[in-house]
C-alpha positions in Angstrom: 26.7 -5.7 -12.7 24.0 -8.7 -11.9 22.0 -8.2 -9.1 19.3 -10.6 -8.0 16.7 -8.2 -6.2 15.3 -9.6 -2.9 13.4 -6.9 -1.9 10.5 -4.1 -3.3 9.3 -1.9 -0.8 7.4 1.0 0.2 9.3 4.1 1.5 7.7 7.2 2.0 6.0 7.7 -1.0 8.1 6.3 -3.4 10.1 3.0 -3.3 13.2 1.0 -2.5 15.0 -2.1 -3.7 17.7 -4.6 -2.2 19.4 -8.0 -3.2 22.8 -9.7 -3.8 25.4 -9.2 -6.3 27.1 -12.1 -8.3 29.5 -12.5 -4.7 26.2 -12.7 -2.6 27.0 -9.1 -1.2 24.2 -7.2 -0.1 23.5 -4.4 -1.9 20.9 -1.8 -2.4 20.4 0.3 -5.7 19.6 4.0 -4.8 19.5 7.7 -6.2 20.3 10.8 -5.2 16.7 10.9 -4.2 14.0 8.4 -2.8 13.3 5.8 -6.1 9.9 6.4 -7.4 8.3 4.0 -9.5 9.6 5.2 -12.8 12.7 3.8 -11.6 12.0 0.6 -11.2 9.4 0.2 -14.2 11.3 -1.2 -17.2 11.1 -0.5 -20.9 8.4 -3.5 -21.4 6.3 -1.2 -18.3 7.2 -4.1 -16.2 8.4 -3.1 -12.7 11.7 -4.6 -11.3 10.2 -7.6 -9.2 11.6 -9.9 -6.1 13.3 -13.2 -7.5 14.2 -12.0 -10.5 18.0 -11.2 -11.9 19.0 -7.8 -13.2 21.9 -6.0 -15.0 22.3 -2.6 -13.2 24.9 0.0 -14.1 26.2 1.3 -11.0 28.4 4.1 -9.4 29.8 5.0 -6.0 28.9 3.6 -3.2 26.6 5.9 -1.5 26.1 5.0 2.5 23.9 6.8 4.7 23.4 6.2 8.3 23.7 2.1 9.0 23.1 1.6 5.2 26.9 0.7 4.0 25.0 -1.6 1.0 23.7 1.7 -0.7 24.9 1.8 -4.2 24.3 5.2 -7.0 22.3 3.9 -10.1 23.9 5.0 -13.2 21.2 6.8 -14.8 22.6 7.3 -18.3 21.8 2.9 -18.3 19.3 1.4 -18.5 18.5 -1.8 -16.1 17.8 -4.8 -18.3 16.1 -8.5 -16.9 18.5 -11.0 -17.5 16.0 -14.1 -15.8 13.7 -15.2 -13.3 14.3 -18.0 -10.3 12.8 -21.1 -10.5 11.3 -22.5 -6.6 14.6 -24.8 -6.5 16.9 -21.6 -7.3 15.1 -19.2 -4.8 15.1 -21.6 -1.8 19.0 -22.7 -2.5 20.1 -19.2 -2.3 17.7 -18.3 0.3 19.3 -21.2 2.4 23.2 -19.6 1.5 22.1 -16.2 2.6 19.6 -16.8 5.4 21.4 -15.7 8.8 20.1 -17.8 11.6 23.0 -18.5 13.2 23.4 -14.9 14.0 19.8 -14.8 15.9 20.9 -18.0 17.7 24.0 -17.0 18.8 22.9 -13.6 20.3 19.5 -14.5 21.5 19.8 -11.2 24.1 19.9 -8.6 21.1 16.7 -7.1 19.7 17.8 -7.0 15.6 18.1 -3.4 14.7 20.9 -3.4 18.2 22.5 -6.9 16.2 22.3 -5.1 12.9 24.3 -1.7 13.9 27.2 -4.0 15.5 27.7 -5.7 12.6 27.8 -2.0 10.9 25.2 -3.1 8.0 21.3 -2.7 7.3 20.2 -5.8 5.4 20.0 -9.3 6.5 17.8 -12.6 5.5 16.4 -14.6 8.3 14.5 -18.1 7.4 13.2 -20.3 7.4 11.2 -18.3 10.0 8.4 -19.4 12.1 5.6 -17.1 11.2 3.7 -16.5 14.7 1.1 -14.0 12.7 0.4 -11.0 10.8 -1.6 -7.6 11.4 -3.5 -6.3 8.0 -4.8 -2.6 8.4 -6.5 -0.1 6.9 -5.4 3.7 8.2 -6.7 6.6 6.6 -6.8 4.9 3.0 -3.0 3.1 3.6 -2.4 -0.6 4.0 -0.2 -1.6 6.5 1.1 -4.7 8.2 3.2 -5.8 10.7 4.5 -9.1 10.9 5.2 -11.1 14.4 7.7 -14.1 14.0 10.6 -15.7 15.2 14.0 -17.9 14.5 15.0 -20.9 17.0 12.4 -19.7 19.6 14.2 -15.9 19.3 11.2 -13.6 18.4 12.4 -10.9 15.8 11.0 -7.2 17.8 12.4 -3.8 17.2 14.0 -1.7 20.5 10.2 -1.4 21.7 9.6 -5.2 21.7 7.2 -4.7 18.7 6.6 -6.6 15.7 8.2 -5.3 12.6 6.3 -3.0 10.1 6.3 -5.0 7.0 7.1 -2.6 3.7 6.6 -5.1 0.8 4.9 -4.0 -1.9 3.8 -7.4 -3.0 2.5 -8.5 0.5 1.1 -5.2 0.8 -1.1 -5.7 -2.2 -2.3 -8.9 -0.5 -2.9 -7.1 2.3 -5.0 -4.6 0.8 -6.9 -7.3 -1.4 -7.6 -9.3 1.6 -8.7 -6.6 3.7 -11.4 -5.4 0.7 -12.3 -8.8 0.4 -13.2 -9.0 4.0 -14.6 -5.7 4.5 -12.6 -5.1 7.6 -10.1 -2.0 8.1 -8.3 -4.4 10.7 -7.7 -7.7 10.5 -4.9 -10.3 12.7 -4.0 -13.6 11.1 -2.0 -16.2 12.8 0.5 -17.6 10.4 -0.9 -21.5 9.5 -4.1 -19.0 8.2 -1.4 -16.9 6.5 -0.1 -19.8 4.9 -3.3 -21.2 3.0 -4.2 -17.9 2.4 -0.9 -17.8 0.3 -0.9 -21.4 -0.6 2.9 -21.6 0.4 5.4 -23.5 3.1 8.1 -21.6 4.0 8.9 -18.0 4.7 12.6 -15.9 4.3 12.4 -12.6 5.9 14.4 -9.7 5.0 14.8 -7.1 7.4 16.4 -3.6 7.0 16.9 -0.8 8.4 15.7 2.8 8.1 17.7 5.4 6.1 16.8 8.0 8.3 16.8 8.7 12.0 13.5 8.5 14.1 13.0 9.0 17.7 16.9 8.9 17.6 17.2 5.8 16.4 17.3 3.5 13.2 14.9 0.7 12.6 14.1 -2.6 11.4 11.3 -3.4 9.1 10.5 -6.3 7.2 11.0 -5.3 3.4 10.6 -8.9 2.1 8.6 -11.5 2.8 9.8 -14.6 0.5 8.2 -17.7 0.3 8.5 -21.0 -1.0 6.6 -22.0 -3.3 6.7 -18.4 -4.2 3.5 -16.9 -4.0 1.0 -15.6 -6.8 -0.1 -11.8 -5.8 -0.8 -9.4 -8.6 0.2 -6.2 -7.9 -1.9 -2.6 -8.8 0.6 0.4 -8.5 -2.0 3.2 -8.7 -3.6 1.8 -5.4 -0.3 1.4 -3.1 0.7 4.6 -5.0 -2.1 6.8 -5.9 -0.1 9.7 -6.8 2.4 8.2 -9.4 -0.3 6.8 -12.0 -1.1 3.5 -12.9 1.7 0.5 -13.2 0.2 -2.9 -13.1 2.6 -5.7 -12.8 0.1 -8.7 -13.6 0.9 -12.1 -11.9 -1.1 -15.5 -12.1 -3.3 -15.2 -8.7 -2.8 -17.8 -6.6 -5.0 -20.4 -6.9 -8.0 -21.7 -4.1 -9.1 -24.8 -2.9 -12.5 -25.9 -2.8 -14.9 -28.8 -1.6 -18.4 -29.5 -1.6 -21.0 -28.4 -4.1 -22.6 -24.9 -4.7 -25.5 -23.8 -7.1 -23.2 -23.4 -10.8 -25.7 -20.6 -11.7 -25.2 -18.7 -8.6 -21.6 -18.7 -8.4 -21.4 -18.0 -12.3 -23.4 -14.5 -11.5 -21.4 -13.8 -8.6 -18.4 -14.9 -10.5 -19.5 -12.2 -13.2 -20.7 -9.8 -10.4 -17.6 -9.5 -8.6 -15.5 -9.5 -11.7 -17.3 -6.7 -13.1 -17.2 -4.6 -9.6 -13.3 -5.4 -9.6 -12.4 -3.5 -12.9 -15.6 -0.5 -12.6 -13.5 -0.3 -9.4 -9.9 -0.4 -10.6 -11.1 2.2 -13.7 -12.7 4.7 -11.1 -9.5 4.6 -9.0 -7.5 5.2 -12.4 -10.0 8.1 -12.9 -9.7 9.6 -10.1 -6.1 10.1 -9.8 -6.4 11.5 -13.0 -8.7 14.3 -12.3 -6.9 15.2 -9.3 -3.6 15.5 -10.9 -5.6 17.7 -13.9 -7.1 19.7 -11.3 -4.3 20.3 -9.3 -1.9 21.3 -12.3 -5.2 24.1 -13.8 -5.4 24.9 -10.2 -8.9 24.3 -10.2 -10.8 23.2 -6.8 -14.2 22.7 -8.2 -15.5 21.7 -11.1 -19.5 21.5 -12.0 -20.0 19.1 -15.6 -24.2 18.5 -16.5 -23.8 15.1 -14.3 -21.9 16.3 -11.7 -19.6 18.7 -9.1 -16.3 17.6 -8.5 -14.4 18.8 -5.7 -10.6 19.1 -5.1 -9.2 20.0 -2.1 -6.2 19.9 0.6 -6.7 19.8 4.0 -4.9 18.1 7.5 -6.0 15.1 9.5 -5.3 15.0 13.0 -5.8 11.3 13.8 -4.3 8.6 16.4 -2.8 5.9 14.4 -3.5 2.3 16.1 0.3 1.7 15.2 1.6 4.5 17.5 -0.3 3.7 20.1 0.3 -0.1 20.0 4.1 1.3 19.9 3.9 3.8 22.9 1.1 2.7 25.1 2.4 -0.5 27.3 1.2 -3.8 27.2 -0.7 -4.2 30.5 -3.0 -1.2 29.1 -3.4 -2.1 25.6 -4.4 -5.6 27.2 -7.1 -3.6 29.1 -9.1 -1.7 26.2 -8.1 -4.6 23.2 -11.5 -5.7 22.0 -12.0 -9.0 19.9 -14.6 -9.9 18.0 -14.8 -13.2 15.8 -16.8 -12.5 12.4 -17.5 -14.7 9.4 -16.7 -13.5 5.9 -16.7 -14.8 2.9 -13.1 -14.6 0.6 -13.0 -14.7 -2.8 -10.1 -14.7 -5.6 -11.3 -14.6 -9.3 -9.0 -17.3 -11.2 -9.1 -15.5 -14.5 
């Protein structure tokens, strides 16, 4: 079976992927277990990207809770790329799928409520107006959480929050962005978002949780597609630490520019930053090595003629900004919200 793939997200510590079949069904490839990333990563090492047609072998259908699309992958075959969409293929069949009209005609229903009427966890919504984006940092994991509406409907969960956005691919822009700006929180509006990404037009996917929490099921934004589509490489090891290195590499999107700078100082910054990048990506790499190596001799320190390594497990009792911005009301958070305009400078190397 063909299956364009829609959706790459983060769940837990592993993964999870949705699209349409040849029929425009929804559908979502699963296991009898969470996917990690070995089970989207290809023979080539590539990993099963958004816009991009596959051949998938698959079994029963396999629903849990709201999630009726849930299909078994056959694990005895293997999932081939058959092609990728073109800009003019990806908008057409966002257009077919994209679900508006439901928004619009029940303007009173929060979308995970509109979602478990209709008895299904996946739906596309664009084009969307993008009202804007929260980029964090929390205890060494990006987040996001993406504010936006359809027709003047805004798109909140049963709290009348923003949706949590899970896509790896924006997630890795998150991350880059927020490294670039040295900020563990950062809120863009979405015209800022929209240079930033050098794109137009966004399709939202939302879906729904597999598992119950707080007694309920909710929505998350597990794809943000754009047209154009845009450029965002991707590094594995840092979204997912623990499951080794898996680099999808991508043409990064390209800047704009104006004026005129000093050529020899932007070549050494150029050469600078581009060294920084991969002395940081190696140590990363490194590290996740050492730890698993450590962990699997059951070693906690380790003393070398440079250096003492140390390995260890311990708890973090913290107060994530995202649970209190879900559980503290508005008036408050309006009270003790501090904001501080800063100027930074953002850089993307072009090769």
């Amino acid at each position: 079976m063909e299956a364009t793939i829609l959706a790459v997200s983060r769940r837990d510590n592993g993964v999870c992927i949705a699209g349409v079949d040849e029929n425009l069904n929804w559908l979502r490839p699963v296991k009898a277990r969470i996917l990690v990333l070995a089970d989207i990563m290809l023979n080539d090492n590539m990993c099963i990207s958004p816009s991009c047609v596959y051949d998938f072998s698959t079994g029963k259908a396999d629903p849990s809770g709201y999630q009726k699309e849930n299909y078994i992958i056959d694990e005895n075959t293997r999932i081939t790329h058959v092609k990728s969409l073109m800009d003019a293929e990806r908008e057409r069949l966002f257009s077919i799928l994209s679900e508006n009209s439901m928004i619009a005609s029940n303007p009173g229903l929060d979308i995970c409520t509109l979602l478990k009427v209709k008895n299904r966890s996946l739906i596309m919504l664009g084009p969307v107006a993008l009202d804007s984006v929260e980029l964090r940092n929390e205890d060494e994991e990006v987040k996001a959480r993406v504010d936006f509406s359809v027709g003047g409907v805004s798109i909140k969960n049963q709290n009348g929050r923003s949706l949590p956005c899970t896509d790896l691919r924006f997630l890795a822009f998150a991350k880059d962005f927020l490294e670039q700006m040295n900020a563990p929180y950062l809120r863009l509006n979405g015209a800022h978002v929209k240079r930033l990404l050098n794109t137009e037009r966004f399709f939202i996917v939302v879906g729904l949780t597999a598992e119950l929490w707080k007694g309920d099921y909710w929505p998350m934004a597990v794809a943000i597609n754009t047209v154009p589509e845009y450029e965002q490489s991707i590094d594995y090891a840092a979204l997912f630490p623990m499951q080794g290195a898996a680099t999808k590499h991508v043409p990064e999107f390209q800047g704009q520019s104006a004026g005129t700078l000093d050529p020899e100082l932007m070549d050494e910054y150029y050469e600078t930053k581009a060294a920084l990048g991969r002395l940081q990506k190696r140590e990363n790499e490194l590290k996740e090595i050492i730890k698993k190596e450590m962990v699997k001799k059951g070693i906690s320190q380790y003393d070398s003629e440079r250096m003492v390594v140390f390995c260890r497990k311990f708890e973090r009792v913290w107060y994530p900004k995202e649970r209190i911005e879900e559980f503290v009301p508005e008036d408050i958070l309006g009270k003790i919200r501090a904001v501080k305009e800063i100027l930074q400078l953002f850089t993307r190397l072009k090769r």
